[in-house]
C-alpha positions as CSV (number, residue, x, y, z in Angstrom):
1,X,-29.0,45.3,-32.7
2,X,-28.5,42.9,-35.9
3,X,-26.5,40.3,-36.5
4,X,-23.4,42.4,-37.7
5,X,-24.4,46.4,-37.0
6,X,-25.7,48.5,-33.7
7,X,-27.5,51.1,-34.2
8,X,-27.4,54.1,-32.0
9,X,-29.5,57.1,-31.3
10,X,-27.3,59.9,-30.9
11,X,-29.8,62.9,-31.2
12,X,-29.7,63.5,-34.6
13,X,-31.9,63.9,-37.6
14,X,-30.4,60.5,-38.6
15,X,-29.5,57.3,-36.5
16,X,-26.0,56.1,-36.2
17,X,-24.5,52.7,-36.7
18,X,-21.3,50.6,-35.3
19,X,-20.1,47.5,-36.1
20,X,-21.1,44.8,-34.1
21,X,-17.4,43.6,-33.8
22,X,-16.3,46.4,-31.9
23,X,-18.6,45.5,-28.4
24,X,-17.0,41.6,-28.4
25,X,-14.1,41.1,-25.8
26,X,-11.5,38.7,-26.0
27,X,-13.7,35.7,-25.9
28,X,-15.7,36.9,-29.2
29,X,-19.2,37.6,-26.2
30,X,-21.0,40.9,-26.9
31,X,-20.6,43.1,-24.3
32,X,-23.7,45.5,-25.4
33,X,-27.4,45.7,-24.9
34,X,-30.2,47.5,-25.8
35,X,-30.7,50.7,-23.6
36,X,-27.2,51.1,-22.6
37,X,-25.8,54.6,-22.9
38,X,-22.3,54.2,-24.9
39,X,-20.1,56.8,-26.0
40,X,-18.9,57.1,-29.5
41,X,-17.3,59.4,-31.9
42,X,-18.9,60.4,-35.4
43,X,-16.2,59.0,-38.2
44,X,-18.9,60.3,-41.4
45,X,-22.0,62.3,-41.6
46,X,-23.9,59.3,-43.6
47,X,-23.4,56.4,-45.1
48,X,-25.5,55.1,-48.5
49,X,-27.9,54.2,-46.0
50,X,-28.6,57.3,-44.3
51,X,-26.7,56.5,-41.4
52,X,-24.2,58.1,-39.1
53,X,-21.0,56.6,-39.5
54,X,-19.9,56.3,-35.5
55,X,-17.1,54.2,-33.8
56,X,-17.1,53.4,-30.2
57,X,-14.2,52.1,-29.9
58,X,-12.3,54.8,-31.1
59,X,-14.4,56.6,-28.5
60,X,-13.0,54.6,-25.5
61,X,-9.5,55.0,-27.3
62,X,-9.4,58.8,-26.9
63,X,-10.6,58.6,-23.4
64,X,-8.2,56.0,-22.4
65,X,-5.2,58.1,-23.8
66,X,-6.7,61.1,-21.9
67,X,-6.4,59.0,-19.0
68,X,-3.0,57.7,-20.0
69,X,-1.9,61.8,-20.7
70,X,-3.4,62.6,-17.0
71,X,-1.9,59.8,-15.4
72,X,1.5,60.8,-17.1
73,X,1.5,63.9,-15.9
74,X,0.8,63.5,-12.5
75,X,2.3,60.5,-12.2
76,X,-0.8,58.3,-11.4
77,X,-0.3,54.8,-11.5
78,X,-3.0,52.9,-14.2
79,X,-4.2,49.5,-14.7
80,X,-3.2,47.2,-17.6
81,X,-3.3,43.4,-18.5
82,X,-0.4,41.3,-20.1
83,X,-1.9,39.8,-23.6
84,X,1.9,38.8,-25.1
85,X,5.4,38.5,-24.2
86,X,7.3,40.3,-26.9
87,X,10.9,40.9,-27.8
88,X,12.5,43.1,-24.6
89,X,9.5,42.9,-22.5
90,X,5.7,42.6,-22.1
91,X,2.8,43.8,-24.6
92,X,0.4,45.5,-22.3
93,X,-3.8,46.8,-22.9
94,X,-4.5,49.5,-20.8
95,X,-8.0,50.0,-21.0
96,X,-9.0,46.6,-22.6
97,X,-10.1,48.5,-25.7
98,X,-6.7,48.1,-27.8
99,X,-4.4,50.5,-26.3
100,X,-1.2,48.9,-26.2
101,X,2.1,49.8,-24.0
102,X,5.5,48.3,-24.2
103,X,6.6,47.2,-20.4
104,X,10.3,46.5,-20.5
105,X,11.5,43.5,-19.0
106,X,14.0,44.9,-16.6
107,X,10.7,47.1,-15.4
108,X,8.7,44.0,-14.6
109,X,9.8,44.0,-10.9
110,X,12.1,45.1,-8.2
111,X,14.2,41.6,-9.0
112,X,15.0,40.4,-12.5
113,X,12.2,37.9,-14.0
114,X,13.5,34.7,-14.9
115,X,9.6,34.0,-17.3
116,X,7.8,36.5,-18.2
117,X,5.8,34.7,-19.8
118,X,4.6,33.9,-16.1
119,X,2.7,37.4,-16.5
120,X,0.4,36.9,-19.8
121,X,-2.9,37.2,-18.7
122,X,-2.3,39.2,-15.5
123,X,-3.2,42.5,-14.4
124,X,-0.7,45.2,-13.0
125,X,-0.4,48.6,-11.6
126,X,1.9,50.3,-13.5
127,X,3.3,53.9,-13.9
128,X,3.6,55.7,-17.6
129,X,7.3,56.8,-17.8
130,X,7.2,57.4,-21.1
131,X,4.5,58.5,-23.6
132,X,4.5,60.1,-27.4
133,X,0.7,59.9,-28.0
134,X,1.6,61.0,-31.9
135,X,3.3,57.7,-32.5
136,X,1.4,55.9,-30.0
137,X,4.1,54.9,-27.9
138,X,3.7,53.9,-24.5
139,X,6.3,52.6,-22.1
140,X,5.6,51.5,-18.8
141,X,7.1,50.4,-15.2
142,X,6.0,48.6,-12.7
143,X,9.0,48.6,-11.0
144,X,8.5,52.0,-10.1
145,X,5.2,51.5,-8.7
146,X,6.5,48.4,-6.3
147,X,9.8,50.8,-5.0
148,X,7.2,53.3,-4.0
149,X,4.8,50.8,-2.4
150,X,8.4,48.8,-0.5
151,X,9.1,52.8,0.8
152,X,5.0,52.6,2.0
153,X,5.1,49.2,3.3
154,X,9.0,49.5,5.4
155,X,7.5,52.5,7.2
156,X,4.0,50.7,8.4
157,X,5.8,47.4,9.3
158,X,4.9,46.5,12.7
159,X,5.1,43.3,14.9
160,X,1.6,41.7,15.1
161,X,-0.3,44.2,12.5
162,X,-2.0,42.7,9.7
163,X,-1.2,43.6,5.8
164,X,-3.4,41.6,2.4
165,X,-0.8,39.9,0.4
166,X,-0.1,38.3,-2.6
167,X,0.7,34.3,-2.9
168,X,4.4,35.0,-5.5
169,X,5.4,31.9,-5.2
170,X,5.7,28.2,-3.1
171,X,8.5,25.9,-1.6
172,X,8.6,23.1,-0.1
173,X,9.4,25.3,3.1
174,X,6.9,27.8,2.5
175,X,4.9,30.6,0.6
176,X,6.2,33.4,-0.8
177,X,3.7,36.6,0.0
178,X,3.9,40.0,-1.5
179,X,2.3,42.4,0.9
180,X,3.4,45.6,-0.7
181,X,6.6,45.9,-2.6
182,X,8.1,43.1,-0.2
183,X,8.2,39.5,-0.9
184,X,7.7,38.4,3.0
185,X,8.6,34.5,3.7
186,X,5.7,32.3,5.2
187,X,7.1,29.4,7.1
188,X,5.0,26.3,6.2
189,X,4.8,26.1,10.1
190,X,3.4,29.0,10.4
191,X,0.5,28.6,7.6
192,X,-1.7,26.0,9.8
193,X,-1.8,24.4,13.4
194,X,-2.7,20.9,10.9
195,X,0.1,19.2,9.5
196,X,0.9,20.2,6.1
197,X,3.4,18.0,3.5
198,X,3.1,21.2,1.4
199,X,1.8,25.0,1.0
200,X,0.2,23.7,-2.3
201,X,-2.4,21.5,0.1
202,X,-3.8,25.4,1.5
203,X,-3.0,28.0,-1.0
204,X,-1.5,28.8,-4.7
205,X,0.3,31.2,-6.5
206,X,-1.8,34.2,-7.2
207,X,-4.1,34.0,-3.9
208,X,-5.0,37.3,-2.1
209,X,-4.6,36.2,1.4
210,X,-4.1,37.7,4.9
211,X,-1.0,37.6,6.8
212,X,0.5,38.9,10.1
213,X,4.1,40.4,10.7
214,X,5.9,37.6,13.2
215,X,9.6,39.3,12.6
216,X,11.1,41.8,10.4
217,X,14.4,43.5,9.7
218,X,13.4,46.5,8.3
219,X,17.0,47.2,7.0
220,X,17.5,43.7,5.2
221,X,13.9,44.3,4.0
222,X,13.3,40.7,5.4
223,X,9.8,39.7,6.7
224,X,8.7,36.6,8.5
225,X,4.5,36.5,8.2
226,X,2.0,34.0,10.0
227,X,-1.1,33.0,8.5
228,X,-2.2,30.2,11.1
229,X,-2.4,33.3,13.9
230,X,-5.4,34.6,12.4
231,X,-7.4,31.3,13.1
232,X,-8.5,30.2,16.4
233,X,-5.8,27.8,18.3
234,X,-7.1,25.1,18.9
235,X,-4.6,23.6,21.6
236,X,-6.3,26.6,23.6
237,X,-9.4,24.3,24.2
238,X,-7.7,20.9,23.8
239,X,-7.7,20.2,27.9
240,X,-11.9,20.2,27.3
241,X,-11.8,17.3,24.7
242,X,-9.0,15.3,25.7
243,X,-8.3,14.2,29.1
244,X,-6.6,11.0,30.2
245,X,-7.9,7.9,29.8
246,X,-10.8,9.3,26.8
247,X,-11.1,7.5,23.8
248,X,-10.3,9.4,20.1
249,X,-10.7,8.7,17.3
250,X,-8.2,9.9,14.2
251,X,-5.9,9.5,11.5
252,X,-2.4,8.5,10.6
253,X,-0.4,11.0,9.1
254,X,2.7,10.8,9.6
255,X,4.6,7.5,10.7
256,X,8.5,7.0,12.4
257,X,11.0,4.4,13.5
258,X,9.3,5.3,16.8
259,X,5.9,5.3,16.8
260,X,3.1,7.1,14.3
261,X,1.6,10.3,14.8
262,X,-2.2,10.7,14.8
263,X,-4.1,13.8,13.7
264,X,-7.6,13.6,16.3
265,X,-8.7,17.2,14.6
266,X,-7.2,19.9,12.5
267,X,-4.1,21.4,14.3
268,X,-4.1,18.9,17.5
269,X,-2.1,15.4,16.7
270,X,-0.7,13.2,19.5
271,X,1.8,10.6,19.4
272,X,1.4,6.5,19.7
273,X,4.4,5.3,20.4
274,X,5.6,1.9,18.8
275,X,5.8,0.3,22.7
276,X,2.2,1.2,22.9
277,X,0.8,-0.3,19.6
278,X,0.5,-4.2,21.0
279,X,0.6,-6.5,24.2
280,X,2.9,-7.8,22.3
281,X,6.8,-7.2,21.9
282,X,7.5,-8.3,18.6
283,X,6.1,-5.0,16.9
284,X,9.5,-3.9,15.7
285,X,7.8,-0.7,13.5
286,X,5.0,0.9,13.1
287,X,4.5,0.4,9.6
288,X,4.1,-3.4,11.0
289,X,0.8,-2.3,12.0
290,X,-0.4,1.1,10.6
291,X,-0.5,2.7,7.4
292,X,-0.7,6.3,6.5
293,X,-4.0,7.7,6.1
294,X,-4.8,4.7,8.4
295,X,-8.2,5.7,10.9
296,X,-7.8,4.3,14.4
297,X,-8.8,4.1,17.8
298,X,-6.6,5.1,21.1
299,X,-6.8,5.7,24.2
300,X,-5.2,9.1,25.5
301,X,-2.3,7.8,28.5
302,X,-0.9,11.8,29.0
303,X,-1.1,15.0,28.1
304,X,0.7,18.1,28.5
305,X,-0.5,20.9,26.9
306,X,1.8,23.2,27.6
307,X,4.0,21.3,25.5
308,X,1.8,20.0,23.0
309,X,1.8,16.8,23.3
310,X,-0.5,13.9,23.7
311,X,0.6,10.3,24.0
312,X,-2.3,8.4,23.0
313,X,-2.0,3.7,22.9
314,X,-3.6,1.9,20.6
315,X,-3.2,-1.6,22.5
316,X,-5.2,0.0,25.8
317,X,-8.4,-0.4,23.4
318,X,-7.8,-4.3,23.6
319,X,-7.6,-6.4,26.7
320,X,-4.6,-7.1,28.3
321,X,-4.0,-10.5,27.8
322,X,-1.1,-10.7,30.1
323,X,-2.6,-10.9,33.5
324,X,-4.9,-13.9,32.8
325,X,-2.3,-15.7,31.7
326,X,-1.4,-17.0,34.9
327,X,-4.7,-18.4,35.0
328,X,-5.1,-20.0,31.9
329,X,-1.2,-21.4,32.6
330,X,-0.8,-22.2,35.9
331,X,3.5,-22.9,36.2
332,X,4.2,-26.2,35.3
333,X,1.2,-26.5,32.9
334,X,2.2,-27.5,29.6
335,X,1.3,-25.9,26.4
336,X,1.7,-26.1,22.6
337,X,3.0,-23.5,20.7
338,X,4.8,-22.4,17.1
339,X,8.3,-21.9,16.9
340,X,8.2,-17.9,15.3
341,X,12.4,-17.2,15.5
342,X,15.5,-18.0,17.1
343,X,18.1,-15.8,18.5
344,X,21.5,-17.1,19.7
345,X,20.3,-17.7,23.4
346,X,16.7,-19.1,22.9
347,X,13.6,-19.8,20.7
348,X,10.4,-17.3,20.6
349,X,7.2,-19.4,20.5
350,X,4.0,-17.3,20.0
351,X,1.7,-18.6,21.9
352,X,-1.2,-16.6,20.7
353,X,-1.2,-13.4,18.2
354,X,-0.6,-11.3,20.8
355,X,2.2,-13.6,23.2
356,X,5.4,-15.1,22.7
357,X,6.9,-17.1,25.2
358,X,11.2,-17.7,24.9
359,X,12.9,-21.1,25.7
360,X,16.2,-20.6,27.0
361,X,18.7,-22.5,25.3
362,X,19.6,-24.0,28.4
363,X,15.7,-25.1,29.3
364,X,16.4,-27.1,25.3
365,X,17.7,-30.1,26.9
366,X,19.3,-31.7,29.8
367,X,22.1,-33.4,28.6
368,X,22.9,-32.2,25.1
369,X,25.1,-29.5,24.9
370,X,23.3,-26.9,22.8
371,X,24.9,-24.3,20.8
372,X,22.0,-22.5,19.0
373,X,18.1,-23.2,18.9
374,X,18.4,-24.3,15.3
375,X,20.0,-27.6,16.8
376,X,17.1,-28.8,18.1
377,X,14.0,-27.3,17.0
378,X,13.1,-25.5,13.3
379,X,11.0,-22.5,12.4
380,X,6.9,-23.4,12.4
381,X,7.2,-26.4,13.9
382,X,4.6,-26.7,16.4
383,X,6.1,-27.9,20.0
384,X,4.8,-28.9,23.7
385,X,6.7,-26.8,26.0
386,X,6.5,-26.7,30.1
387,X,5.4,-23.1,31.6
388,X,8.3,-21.8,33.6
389,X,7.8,-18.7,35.0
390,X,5.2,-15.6,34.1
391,X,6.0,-12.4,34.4
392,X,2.7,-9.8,33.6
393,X,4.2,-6.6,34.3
394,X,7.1,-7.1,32.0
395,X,5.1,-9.3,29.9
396,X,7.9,-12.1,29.7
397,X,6.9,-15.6,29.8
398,X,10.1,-18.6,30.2
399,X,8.8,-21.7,28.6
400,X,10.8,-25.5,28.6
401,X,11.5,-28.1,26.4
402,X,14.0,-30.2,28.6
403,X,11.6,-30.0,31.7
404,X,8.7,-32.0,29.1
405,X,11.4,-35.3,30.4
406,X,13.2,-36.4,33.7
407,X,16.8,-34.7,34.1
408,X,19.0,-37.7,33.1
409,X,21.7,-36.3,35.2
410,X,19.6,-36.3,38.8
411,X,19.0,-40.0,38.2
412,X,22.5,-40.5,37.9
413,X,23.7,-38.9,40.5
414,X,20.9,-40.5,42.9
415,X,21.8,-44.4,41.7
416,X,25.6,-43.9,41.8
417,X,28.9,-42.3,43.8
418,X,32.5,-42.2,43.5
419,X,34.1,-45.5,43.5
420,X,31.5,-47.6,41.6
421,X,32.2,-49.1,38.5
422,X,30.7,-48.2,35.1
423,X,30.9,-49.3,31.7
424,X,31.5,-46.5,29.0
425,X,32.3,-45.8,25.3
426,X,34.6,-43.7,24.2
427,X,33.3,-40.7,22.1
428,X,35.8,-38.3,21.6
429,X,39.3,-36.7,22.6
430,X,40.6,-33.7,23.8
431,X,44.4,-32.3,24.8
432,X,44.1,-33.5,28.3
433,X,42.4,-36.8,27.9
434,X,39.2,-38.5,26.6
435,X,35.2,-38.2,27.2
436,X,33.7,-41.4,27.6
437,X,29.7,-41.7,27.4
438,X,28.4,-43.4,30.6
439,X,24.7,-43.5,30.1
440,X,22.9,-41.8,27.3
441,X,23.2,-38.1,27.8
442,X,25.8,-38.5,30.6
443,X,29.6,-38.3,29.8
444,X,32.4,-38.4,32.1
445,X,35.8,-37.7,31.8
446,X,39.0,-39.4,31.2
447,X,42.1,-37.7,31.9
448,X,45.7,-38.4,30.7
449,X,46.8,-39.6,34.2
450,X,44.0,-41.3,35.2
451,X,44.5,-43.8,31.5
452,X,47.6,-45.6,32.4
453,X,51.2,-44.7,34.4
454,X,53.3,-43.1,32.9
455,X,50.0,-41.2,31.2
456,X,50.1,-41.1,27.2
457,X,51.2,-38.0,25.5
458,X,47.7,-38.5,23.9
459,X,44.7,-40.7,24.4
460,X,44.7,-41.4,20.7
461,X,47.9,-43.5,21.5
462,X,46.2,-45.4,24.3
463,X,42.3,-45.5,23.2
464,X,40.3,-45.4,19.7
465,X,36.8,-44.2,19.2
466,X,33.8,-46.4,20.2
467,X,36.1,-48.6,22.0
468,X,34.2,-49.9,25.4
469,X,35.9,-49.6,29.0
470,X,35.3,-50.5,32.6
471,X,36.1,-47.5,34.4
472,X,35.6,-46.2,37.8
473,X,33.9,-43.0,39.2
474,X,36.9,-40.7,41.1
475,X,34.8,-37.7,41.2
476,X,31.1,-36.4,41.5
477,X,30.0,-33.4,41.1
478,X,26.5,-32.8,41.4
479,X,26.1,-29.0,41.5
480,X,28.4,-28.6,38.0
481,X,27.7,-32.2,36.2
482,X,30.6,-33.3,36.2
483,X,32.0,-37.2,36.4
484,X,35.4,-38.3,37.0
485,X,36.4,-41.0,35.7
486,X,39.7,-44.2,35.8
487,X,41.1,-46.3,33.6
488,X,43.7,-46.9,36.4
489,X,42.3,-47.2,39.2
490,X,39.1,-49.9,37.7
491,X,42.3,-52.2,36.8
492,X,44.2,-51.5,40.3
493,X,41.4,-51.2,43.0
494,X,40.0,-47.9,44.8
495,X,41.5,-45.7,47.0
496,X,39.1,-43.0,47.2
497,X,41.8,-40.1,47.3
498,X,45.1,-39.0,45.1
499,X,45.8,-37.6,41.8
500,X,42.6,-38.4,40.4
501,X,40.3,-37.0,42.4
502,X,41.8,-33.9,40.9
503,X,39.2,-35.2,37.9
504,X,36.7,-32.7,39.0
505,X,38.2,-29.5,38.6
506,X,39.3,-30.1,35.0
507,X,37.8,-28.3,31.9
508,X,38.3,-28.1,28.3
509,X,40.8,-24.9,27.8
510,X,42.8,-26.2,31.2
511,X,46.7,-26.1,31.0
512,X,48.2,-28.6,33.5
513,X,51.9,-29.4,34.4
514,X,53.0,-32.6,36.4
């Protein structure tokens, strides 16, 4: 070999010699060496040089179009690749040594090809359906070739058998395989016992691949094929690794309004469910406290493998914090905490970063009638409340504010009863009368009758705001903190009975008639 000739012994008196062009493939690489038996074809006797004038590619020409001629007339299928989409169709070397055919695009496959250009650079069966060897025209199907293998393929299509397949083509629902002249569809369910987000992440277009035949309608030439069924299940030994109460270890992949779904080894996930992430109940989401791709540690709670399922906790890692909390706050203790949220009927005060205790908006104050939390306390403030009740089980814990003081009303009712004399201030009116303040946090009230006879239309007419009275108590209630209270009967004596003693039952809303 030199830099531009090969030289050849062919037998001859004289040596032969090809250009050194003819042995490079598409890449421009030689694909000769010294030794190797090639065949050629004898162009001239000599050249200037004494040389045989030979060709070798002409050589491999001839026997390809033998080939092509034998194939033709048996109707043989032969092997090509696609070097160009051309006008109508694809360019196509049979042999690799120049021989071109003309492959028309409606022959391309059994369904009209959107991009052919899709094919350049791939190699294809194909049948010769026409050939003129003395123009050098040769036009090709491979249509005909995939009708014939679709006939082949219907006839062997069984439940459970086993076919090689090519990868066509991907969704975001599955794989596309073609397993002879049939495009079969393989369910992205059905390519792993792992959790896939798409066929991309095991396979792409062009893979060789086994599949197995789940379903088929032989008729609708429609073919549903399972790829995971050739791999060991491994729910089939899940029982030996993962029995209640063991620890795993795994990732987040996947994450709902309900809890986040763990992967503990390919094809075996099991489910934490948001009520089972904290001691705590102010985990609202899981995204709160896990992120995907996220490695953790849980606890497996229950299994049933007939199902699939595993429930796995990620607070069961943790100690409970709950049932020493009687301990650390015995009822009645007090304790200091940070006012996290309010809702319309209480305050949540965490406690610590795993326990919120709620005040009640009744437990806010004795005396003070409270309608909402923001009233009397604000967000992040740090307040002393009184441990009310503690419930582990349900992991509830009732804290107080009012209980921090003495109840105002209890004092009242133990230094007074109905007939003593009090002095008020009047604070504000209402349809039926007027409230009068007694003591601080303790109002009574005033009715229409109980002002003056014949009673006012309104106690506006009769009284004014802030103005001070002498009033007696008509009526106690203990049990519903109420006072009763007269005008009247302060300026006329006491008779411990009548019309207003009727104080008691009287309530803002209240229609009366005299």
């Amino acid at each position: 070999m030199t830099e531009s000739d090969v030289i050849v012994d062919v037998g001859y008196k004289s040596e032969g010699i090809i250009a050194l062009d003819e042995f490079r493939d598409v890449d421009g690489n030689v694909r000769v060496r010294e030794g190797d038996e090639i065949d050629v074809l004898v162009q001239r006797a000599d050249n200037r040089r004494g040389h045989l004038v030979l060709s070798h590619r002409k050589a491999e020409k001839m026997k390809v179009w033998n080939q092509i001629e034998d194939a033709f007339e048996k109707q043989t299928p032969v092997r090509g690749r696609v070097v160009d989409r051309i006008r109508g169709g694809l360019e196509v070397d049979i042999g690799e040594i120049g021989v071109r055919g003309f492959l028309p695009g409606s022959q391309v496959d059994l369904r009209p090809v959107r991009n052919l250009g899709s094919y350049k650079g791939r190699e294809l069966e194909l049948r010769v359906i026409k050939l003129n060897k003395r123009r050098g025209n040769i036009v090709l199907s491979r249509r005909v070739v995939l009708e014939e293998e679709k006939t082949k393929t219907l006839a062997a299509l069984e439940v459970g058998r086993v076919f090689r397949g090519e990868v066509r083509d991907l969704t975001e629902y599955g794989a596309f395989v073609d397993i002879g002249g049939i495009c079969g569809l393989l369910h992205i369910r059905e390519m792993s016992f792992r959790r896939l987000e798409h066929p991309s992440e095991l396979m792409k277009v062009g893979d060789q691949i086994e599949v197995v035949i789940l379903r088929f309608d032989a008729e609708a030439e429609r073919v549903s094929l399972g790829y995971k069924q050739l791999n060991v299940d491994p729910w089939t030994t899940a029982h030996d690794r993962y029995a209640v109460g063991t620890r795993v270890r795994g990732k987040v992949v996947s994450i709902t309004d309900y809890g986040a779904f763990i992967e503990m080894e390919p094809g075996v996930e099991g489910l934490i469910h948001v009520s089972e992430m904290s001691w705590s109940s102010r985990t609202k989401h899981p995204s709160k406290l896990l992120g995907k791709g996220d490695f953790v540690e849980a606890m497996v709670l229950r299994v049933d493998f007939k199902a699939r399922r595993i429930s796995l906790g990620l607070k069961q890692v943790e100690p409970n914090p709950w049932p020493r909390l009687a301990e650390q706050y015995p009822i009645g203790s007090r304790l200091t905490g940070t006012v996290r949220k309010f809702t319309d009927f209480g305050a949540f005060i965490e406690v610590d970063s795993s326990i919120d205790g709620l005040i009640h908006i009744s437990d806010l104050s004795w005396n003070k009638r409270v309608n909402h939390p923001s009233e009397v306390l604000n967000v992040g403030d740090d307040v002393e409340t009184v441990v009310l009740s503690i419930d582990p089980e349900n992991r509830r814990l009732s804290l107080g504010l009012k209980q921090l003081s003495d109840d105002a009303w209890e004092g009242f009712f133990t230094r007074h009863q109905e007939g003593d004399l009090v002095d008020g201030t009047v604070i504000r009116f209402a349809d039926f009368g007027a409230f009068v303040q007694i003591e601080e946090g303790i109002e009574g009230l005033l009715r229409l009758n109980d002002i003056d006879e014949p009673p006012p239309s309104k106690a506006e007419d009769r009284l004014h705001l802030g103005q001070p009275l002498k009033l007696r108590i008509v009526r106690l209630s203990r049990d519903d903190r109420k006072v009763g209270l007269s005008l009247r009967a302060a300026e006329e004596g006491y008779s411990g009975h009548g019309e207003s003693s009727e104080v008691s039952s009287v309530k803002i809303g209240d229609v009366w008639k005299r």
